[in-house]
C-alpha positions as CSV (number, residue, x, y, z in Angstrom):
1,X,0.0,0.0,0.0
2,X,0.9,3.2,-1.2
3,X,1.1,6.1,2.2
4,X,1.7,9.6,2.0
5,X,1.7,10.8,5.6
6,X,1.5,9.3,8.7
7,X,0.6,10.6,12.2
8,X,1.8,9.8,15.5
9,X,0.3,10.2,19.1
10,X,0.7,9.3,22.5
11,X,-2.0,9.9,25.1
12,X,-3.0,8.6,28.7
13,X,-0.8,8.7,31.5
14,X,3.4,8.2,31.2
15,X,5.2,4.9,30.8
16,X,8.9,4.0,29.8
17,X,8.2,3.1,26.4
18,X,6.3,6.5,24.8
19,X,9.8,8.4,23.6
20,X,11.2,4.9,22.8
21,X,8.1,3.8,20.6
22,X,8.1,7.0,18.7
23,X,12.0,6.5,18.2
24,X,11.2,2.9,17.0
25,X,8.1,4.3,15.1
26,X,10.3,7.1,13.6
27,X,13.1,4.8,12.7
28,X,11.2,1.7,10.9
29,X,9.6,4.1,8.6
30,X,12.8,6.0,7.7
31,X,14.5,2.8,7.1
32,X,11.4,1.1,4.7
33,X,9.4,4.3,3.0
34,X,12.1,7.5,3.8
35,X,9.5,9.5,1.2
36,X,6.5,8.8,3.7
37,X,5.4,12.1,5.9
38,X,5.6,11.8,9.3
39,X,3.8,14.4,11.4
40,X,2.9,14.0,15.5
41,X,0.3,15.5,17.0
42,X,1.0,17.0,20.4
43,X,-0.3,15.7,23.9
44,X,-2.5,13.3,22.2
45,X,-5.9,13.8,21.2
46,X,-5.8,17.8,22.8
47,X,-3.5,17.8,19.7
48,X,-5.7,16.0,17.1
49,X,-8.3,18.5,18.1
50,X,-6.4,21.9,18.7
51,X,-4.4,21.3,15.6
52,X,-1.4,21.5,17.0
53,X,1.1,18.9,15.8
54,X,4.9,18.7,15.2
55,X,6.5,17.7,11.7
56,X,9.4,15.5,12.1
57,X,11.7,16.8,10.1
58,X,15.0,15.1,8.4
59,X,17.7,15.7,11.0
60,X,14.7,14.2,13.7
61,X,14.9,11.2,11.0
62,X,18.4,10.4,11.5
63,X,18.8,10.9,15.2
64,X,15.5,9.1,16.0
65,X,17.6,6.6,17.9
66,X,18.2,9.5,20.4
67,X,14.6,9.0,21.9
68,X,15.8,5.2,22.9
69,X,18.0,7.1,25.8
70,X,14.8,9.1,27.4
71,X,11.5,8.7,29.5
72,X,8.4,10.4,29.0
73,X,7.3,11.1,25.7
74,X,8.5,13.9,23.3
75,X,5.6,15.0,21.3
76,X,3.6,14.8,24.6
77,X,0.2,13.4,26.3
78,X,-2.9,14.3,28.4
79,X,-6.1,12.8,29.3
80,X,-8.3,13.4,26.5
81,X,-11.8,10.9,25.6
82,X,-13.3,11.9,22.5
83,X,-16.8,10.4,23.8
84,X,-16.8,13.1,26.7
85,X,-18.5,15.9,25.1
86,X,-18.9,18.0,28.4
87,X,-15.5,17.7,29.1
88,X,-14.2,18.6,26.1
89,X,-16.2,21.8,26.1
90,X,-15.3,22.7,28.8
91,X,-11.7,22.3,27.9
92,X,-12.6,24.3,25.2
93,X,-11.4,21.9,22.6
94,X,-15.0,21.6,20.9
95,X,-17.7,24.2,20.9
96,X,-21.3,23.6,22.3
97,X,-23.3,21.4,19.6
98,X,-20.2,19.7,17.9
99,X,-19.1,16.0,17.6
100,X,-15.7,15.3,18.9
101,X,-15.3,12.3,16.5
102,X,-16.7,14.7,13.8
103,X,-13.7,17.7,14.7
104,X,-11.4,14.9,14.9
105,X,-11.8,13.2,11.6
106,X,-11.8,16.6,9.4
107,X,-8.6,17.5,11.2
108,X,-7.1,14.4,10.2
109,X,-8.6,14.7,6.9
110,X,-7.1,18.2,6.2
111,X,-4.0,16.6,7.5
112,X,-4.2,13.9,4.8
113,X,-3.4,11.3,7.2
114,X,-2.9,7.5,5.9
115,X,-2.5,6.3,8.8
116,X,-2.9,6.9,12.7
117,X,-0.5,5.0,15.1
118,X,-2.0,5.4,18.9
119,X,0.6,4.9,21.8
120,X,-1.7,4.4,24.9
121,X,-3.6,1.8,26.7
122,X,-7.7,0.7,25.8
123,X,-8.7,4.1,26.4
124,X,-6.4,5.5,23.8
125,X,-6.7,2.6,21.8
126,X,-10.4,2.2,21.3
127,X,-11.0,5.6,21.2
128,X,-9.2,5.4,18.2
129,X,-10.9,2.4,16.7
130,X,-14.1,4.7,17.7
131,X,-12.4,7.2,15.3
132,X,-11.9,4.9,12.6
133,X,-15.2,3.7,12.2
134,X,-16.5,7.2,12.0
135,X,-13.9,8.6,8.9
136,X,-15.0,4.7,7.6
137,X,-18.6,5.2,7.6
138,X,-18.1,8.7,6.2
139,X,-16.3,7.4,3.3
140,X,-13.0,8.5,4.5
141,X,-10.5,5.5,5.3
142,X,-8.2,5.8,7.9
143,X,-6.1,2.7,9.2
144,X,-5.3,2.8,12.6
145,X,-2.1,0.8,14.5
146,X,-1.7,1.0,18.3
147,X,1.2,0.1,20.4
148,X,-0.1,-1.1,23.8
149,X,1.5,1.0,26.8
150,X,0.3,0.8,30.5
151,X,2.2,0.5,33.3
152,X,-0.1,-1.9,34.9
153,X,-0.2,-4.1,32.2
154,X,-3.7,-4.7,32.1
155,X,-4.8,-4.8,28.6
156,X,-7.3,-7.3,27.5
157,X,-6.3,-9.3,25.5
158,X,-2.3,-8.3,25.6
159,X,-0.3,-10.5,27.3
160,X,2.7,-7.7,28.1
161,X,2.1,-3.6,27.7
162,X,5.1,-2.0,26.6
163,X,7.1,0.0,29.9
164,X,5.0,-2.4,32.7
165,X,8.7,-4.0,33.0
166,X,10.4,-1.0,33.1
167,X,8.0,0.7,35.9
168,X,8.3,-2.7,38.0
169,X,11.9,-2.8,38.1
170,X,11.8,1.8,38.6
171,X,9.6,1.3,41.6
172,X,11.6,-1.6,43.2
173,X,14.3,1.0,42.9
174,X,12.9,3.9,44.8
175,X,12.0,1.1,47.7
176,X,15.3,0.2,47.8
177,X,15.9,4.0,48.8
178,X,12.4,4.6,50.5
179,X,12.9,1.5,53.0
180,X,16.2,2.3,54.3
181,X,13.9,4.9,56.2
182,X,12.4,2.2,58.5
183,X,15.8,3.0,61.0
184,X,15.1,6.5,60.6
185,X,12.4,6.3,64.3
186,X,11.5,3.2,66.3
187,X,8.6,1.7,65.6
188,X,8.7,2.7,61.8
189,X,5.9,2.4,59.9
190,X,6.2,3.0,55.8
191,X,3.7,2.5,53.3
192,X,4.9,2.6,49.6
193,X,2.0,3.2,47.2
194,X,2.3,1.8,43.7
195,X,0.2,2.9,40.8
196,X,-2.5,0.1,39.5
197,X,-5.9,1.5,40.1
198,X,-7.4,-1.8,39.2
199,X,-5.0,-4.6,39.0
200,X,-2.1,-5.4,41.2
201,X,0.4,-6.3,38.3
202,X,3.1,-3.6,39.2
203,X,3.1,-3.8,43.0
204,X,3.7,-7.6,42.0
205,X,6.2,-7.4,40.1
206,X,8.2,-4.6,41.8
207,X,7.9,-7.0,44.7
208,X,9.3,-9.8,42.6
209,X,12.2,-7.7,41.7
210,X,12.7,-5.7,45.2
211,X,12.6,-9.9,46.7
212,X,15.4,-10.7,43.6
213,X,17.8,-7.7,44.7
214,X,17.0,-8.3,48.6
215,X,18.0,-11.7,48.2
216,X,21.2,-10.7,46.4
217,X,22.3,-8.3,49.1
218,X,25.2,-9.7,52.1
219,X,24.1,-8.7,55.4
220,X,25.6,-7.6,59.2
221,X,22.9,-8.1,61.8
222,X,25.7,-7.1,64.7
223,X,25.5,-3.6,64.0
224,X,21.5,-3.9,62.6
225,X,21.9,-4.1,59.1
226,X,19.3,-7.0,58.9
227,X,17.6,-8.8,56.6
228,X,14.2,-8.9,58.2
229,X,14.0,-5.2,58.7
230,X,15.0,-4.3,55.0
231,X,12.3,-7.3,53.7
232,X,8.6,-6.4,52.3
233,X,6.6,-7.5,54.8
234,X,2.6,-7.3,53.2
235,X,1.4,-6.6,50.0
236,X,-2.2,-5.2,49.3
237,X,-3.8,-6.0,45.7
238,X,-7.0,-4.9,44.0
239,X,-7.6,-8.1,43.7
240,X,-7.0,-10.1,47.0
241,X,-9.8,-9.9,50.1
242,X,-8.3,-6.9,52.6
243,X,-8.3,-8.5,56.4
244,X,-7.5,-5.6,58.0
245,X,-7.9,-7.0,61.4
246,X,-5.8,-9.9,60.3
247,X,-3.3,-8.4,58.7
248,X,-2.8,-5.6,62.0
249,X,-2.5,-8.7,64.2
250,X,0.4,-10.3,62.2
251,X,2.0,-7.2,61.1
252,X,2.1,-6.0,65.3
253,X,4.5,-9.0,65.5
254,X,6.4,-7.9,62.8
255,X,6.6,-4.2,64.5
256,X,7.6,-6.4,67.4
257,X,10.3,-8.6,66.9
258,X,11.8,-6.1,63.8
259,X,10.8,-2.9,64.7
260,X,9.4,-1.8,61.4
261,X,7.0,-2.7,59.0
262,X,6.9,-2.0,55.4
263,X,3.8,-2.1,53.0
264,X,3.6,-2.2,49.4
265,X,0.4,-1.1,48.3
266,X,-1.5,-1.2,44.9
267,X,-3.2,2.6,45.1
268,X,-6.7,0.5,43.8
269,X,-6.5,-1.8,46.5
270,X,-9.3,-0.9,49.2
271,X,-11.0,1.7,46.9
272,X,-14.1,0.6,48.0
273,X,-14.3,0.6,51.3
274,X,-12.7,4.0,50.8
275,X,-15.0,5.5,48.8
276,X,-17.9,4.0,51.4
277,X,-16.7,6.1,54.3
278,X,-16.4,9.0,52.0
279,X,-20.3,8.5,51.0
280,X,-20.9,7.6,54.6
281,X,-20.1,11.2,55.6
282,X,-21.9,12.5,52.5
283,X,-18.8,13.0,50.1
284,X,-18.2,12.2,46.7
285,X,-14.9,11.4,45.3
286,X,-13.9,13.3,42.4
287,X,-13.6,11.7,38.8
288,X,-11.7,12.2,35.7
289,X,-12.6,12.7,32.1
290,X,-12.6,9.0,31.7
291,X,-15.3,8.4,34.7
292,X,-12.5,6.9,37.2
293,X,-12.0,8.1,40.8
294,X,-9.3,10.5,41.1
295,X,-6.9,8.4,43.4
296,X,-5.1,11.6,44.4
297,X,-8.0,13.1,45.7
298,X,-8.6,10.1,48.2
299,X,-4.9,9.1,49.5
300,X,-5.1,5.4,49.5
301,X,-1.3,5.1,50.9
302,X,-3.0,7.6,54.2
303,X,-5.8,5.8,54.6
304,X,-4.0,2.5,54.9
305,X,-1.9,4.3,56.8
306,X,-4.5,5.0,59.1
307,X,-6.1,2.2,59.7
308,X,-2.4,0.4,60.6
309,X,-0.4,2.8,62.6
310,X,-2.4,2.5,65.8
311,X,-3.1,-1.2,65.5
312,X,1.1,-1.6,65.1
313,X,1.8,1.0,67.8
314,X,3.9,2.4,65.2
315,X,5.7,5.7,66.3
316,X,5.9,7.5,62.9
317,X,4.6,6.4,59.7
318,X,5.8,7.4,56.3
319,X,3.5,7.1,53.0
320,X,5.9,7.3,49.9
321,X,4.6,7.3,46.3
322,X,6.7,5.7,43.3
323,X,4.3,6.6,40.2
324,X,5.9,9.5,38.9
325,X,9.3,8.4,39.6
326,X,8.4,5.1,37.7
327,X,6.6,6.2,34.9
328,X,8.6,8.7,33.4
329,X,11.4,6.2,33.8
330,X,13.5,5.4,30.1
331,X,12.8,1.5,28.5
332,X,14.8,-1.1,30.2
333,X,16.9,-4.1,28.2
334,X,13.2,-6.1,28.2
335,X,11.3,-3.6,27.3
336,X,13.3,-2.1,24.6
337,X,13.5,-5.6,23.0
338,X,9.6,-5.4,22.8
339,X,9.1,-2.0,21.8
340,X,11.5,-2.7,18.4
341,X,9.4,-6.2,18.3
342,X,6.3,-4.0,17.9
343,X,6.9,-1.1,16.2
344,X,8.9,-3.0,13.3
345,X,5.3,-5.1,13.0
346,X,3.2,-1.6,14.0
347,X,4.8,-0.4,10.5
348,X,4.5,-3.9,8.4
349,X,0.5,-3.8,9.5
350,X,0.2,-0.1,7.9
351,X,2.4,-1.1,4.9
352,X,-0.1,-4.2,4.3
353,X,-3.5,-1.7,4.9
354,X,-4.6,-3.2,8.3
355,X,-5.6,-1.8,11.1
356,X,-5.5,-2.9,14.9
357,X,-3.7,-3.4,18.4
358,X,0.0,-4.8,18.2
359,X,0.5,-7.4,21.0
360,X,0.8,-10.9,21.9
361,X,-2.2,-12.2,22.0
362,X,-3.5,-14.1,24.8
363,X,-6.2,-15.5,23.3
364,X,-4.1,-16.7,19.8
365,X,-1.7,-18.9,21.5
366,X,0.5,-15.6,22.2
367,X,1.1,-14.9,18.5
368,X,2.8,-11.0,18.1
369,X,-0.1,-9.4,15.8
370,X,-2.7,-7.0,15.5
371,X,-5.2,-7.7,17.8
372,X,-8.9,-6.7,16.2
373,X,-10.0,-3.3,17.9
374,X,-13.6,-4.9,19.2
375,X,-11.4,-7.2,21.0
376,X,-9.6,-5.0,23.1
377,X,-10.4,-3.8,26.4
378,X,-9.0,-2.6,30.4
379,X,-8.9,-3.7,33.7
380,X,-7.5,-6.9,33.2
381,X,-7.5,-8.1,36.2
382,X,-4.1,-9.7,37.9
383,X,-3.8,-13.6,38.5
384,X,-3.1,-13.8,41.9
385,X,-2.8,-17.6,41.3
386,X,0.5,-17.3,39.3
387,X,3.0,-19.6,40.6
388,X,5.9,-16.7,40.9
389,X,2.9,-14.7,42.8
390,X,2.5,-17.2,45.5
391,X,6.3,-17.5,46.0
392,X,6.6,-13.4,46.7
393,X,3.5,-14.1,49.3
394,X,4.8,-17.1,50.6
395,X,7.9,-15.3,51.5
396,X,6.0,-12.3,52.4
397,X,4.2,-14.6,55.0
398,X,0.6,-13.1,54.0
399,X,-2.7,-15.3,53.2
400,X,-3.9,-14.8,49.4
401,X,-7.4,-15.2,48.9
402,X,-9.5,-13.3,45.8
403,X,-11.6,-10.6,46.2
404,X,-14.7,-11.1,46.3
405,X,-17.0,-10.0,43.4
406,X,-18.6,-6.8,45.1
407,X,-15.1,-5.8,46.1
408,X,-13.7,-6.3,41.8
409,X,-13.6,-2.6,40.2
């Protein structure tokens, strides 16, 4: 297939794969179809419908390989659903009366855009399947390829989201700093909150990794440099039942015999009962564009801080977040191997005139293509049954049961 211009985006929320996927993006064109236009549009869609975009020039072309070495994401993101008419006018992106999808497509059409590569997670992505279908059943066609990035990897039916690697192995990096506050008082308390609204995949594997570089470390107990005290000692997933009471009794005799206790926390975990005190007093948590609670506005890592630090008789208590720190972090080896994976096929798909999600797909016996749009969807819950789950909890010393179904969000 014959393409003239292409456009680039990357919306939602950071991860360590947005400035290396446009690289990747950037450089797999250059290197099959030089002649083809590349343009970006800036912070996402708030680009796509502002108008604003970037055109990446020659010099950009043969330097791409620069973006490999950086976090965040060049061109830019923000939290933008073109379904969310209020919001949008309010943002002042559409006026009263218009259709998002509508602004959207003739932008893109004045743009002479072939094709539209996405960089975000289902939001991003089936928002613009969403668009496709519009400019299709307006007679304009529009193929659209999108690279799977979320931190939490919970894409449906992806089996790994490009930078969820990255962010696990970032955030067991700031708890190797973070913890080393539990001699800083007796009786320490710390509570390090992990990004995963609703699923537990990154506190889990940042616990996997933080257990891999604990258990590498050589240790002197005679002056109090001791394994136990340095150890994760709970871990609190959207998806596993939350025993407070249980877990307070257990955890005192860790404050007891250690003198510290530290907590890695999924921010999702215990959003409901949360958000049922909240309503209890006669408040309502605040949402975003996209209809989710804004976790910011509710302080997970306090309340759990809460509801432990008199139960432990802890003496001080610190709540430390990892998000930003994580998610702004550059690819890693792994993920880097599986961004080039991608966007090489991310270009092949547009070459060939197809459209859809670049993944492995669970549900093809894990075959690298590109997953159908209709297929695709969030909040793929964790499997707390993994095998390499059970050994973190198992050394964590912690029961695993599921949630049960009124608690899933």
């Amino acid at each position: 297939m014959t393409l003239k211009r292409v456009a680039l985006l990357t919306a939602g929320g950071y991860a360590p794969c947005l400035s290396s996927a446009v690289g990747g993006l950037i450089e797999r064109y250059t290197e099959l179809v030089p002649d083809v236009e590349i343009i970006a549009y800036k912070h996402g869609y708030w680009g796509l419908l502002s108008g604003e975009k970037i055109v990446v020039d020659e010099e950009t072309r043969q330097h791409a390989a620069r973006l490999h070495d950086f976090g965040g994401s060049p061109i830019g993101n923000s939290r933008v659903k073109l379904t969310n008419t209020k919001d949008l006018v309010k943002r002042g992106l559409i006026q009263e009366g218009e259709n998002a999808l509508e602004v959207a497509a003739r932008k893109l059409q004045e743009d002479g855009v072939d094709v539209l590569h996405t960089i975000g997670g289902d939001d991003t992505n089936t928002t613009a399947a969403d668009l496709a279908k519009y400019l299709h059943d307006n007679d304009y066609d529009l193929q659209v390829v999108g690279l799977p990035k979320t931190i939490d990897n919970d894409i449906v039916p992806i089996r790994q989201s490009l930078g969820a690697k990255t962010a696990a192995e970032q955030t067991s990096l700031f708890a190797q700093n973070v913890l080393a506050e539990h001699g800083s008082n007796p009786r320490m308390l710390i509570v390090h909150e992990i990004m995963g609204r609703a699923c537990g995949y990154l506190t889990a594997e940042a616990a996997r990794f933080y257990q891999e570089w604990h258990g590498q470390q050589q240790w002197l107990p005679q002056i109090g440099l001791s394994a136990d005290r340095w150890d994760v000692h709970a871990v609190f997933l959207p998806e596993m039942a939350l025993d407070i009471e249980g877990e307070a009794a257990r955890l005192k005799q860790v404050m007891d015999e250690t003198g510290c206790v530290n907590i890695f926390l999924s921010e999702g975990a215990g959003i409901p009962e949360i958000v049922a005190e909240m309503q209890a007093r006669g408040e309502e948590p605040e949402k975003d564009p996209f209809g989710h609670v804004k976790l910011d506005t509710i302080n997970p890592g306090q309340w759990f801080a809460k509801q432990f630090a008199e139960k432990l008789g802890a003496e001080k208590t610190m709540v430390q977040k990892s998000g930003y720190f994580a998610r702004s972090a550059k690819a890693n080896a792994y993920d880097l191997r599986l961004i080039k994976s991608m966007t090489d096929l991310a270009v092949q798909v547009a070459l060939e005139g197809d459209s859809g999600l670049i993944g492995h797909d669970e549900e093809r016996g894990d075959i690298l293509r590109a997953v159908e749009f209709d297929r695709v969807a969030g909040h793929k819950a964790f499997d707390i049954d993994q095998p390499w789950f059970r050994e973190v909890m198992e050394r964590v010393g912690q029961k695993v049961e599921p949630a049960a179904p009124a608690e899933s969000h």
